[in-house]
N, CA, C and O atoms as a GROMACS GRO file, in nm:
protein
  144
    1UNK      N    1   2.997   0.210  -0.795
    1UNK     CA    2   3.006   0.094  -0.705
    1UNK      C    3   2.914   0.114  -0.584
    1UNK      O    4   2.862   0.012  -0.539
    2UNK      N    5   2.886   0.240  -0.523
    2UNK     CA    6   2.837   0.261  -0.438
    2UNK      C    7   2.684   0.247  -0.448
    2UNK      O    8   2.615   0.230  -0.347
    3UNK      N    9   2.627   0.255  -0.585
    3UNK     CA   10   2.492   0.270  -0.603
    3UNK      C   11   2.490   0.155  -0.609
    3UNK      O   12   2.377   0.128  -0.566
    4UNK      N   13   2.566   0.009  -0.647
    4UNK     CA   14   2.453  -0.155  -0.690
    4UNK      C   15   2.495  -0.163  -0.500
    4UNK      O   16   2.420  -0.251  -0.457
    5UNK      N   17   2.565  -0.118  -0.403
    5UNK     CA   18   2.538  -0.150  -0.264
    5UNK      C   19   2.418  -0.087  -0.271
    5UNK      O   20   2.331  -0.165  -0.310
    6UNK      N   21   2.374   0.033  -0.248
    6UNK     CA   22   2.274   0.080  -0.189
    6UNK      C   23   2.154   0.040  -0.299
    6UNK      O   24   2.046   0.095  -0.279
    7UNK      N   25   2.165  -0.054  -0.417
    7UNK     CA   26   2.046  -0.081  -0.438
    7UNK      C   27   1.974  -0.239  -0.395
    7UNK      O   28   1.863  -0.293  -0.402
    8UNK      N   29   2.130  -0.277  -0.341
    8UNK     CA   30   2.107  -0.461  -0.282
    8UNK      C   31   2.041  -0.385  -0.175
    8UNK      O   32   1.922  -0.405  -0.152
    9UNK      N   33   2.118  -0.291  -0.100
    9UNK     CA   34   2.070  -0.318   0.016
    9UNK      C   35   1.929  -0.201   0.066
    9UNK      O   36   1.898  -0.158   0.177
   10UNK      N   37   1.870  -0.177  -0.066
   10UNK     CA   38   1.730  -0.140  -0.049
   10UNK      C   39   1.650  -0.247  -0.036
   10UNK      O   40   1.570  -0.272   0.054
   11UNK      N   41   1.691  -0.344  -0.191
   11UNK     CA   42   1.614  -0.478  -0.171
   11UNK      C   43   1.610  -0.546  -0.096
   11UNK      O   44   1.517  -0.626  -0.096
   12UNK      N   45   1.692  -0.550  -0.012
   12UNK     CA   46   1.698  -0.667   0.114
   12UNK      C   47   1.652  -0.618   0.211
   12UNK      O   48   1.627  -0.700   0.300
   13UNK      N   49   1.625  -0.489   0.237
   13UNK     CA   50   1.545  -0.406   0.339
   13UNK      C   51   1.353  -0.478   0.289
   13UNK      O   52   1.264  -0.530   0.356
   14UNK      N   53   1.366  -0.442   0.143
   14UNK     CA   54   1.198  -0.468   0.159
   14UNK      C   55   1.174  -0.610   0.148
   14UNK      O   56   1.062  -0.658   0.164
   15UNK      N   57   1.329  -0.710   0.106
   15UNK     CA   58   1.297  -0.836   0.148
   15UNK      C   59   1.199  -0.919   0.274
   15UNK      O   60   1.096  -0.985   0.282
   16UNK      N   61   1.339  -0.849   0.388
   16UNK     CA   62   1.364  -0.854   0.509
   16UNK      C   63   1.209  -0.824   0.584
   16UNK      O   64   1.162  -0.911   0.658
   17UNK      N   65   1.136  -0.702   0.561
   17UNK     CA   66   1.018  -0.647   0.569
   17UNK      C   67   0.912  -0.751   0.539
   17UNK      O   68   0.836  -0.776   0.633
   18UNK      N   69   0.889  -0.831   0.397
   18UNK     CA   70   0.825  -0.908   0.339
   18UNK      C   71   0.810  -1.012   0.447
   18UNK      O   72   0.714  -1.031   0.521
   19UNK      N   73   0.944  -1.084   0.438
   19UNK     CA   74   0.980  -1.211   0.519
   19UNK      C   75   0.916  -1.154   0.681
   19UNK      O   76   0.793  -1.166   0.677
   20UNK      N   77   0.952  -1.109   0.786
   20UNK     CA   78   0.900  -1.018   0.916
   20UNK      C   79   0.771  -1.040   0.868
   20UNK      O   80   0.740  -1.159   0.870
   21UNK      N   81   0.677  -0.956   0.820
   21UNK     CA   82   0.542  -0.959   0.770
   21UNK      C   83   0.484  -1.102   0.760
   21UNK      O   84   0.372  -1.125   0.805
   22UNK      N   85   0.559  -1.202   0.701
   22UNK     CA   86   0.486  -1.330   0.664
   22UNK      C   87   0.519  -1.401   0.808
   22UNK      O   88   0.428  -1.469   0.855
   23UNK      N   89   0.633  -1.392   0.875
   23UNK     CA   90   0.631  -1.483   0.987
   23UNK      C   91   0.554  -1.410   1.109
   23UNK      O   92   0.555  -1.473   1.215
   24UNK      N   93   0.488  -1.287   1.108
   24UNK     CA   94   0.467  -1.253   1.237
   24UNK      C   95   0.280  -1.304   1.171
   24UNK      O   96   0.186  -1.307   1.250
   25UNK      N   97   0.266  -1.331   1.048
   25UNK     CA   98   0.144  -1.333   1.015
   25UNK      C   99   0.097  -1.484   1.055
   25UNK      O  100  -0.013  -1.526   1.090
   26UNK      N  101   0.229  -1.555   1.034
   26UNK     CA  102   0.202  -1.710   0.997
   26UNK      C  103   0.208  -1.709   1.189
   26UNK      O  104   0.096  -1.745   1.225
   27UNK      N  105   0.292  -1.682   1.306
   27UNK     CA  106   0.354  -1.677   1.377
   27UNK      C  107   0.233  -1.654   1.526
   27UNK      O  108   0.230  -1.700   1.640
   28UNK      N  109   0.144  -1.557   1.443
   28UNK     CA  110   0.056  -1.512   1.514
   28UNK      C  111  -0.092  -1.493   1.436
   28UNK      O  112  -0.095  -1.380   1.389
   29UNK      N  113  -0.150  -1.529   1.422
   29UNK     CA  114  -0.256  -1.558   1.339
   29UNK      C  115  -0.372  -1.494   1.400
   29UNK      O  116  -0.449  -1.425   1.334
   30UNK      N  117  -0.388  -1.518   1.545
   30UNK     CA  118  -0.485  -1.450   1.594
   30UNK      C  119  -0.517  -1.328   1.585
   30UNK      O  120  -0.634  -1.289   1.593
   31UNK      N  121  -0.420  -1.254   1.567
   31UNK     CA  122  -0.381  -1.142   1.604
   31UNK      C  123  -0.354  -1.047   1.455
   31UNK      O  124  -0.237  -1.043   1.417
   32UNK      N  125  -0.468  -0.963   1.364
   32UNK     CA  126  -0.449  -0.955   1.221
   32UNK      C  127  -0.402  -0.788   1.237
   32UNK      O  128  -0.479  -0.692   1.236
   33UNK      N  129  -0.285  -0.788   1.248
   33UNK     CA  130  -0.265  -0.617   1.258
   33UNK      C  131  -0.210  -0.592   1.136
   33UNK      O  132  -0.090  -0.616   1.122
   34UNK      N  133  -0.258  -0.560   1.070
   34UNK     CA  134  -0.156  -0.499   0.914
   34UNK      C  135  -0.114  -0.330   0.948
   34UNK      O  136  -0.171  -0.223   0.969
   35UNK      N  137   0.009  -0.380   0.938
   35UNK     CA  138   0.112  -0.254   0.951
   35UNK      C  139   0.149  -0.209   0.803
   35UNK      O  140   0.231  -0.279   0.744
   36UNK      N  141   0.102  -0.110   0.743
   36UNK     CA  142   0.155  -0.103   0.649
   36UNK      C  143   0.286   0.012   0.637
   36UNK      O  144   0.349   0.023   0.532
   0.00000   0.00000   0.00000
């Protein structure tokens, strides 16, 4: 039981990351810093 938590909540970490990434991209445009 403990592993499908910690595997949602890997995915929703690199969701979460994805989503952050696209709005600071869309958000700020001028500004092209890729953080990887």
């Amino acid at each position: 039981m403990m592993e499908i938590i910690i595997c949602i909540i890997s995915k929703m970490e690199k969701v979460m990351s994805a989503v952050v990434q696209l709005t600071m991209t869309r958000f700020a445009p001028k500004t092209h810093i890729h953080t990887t």
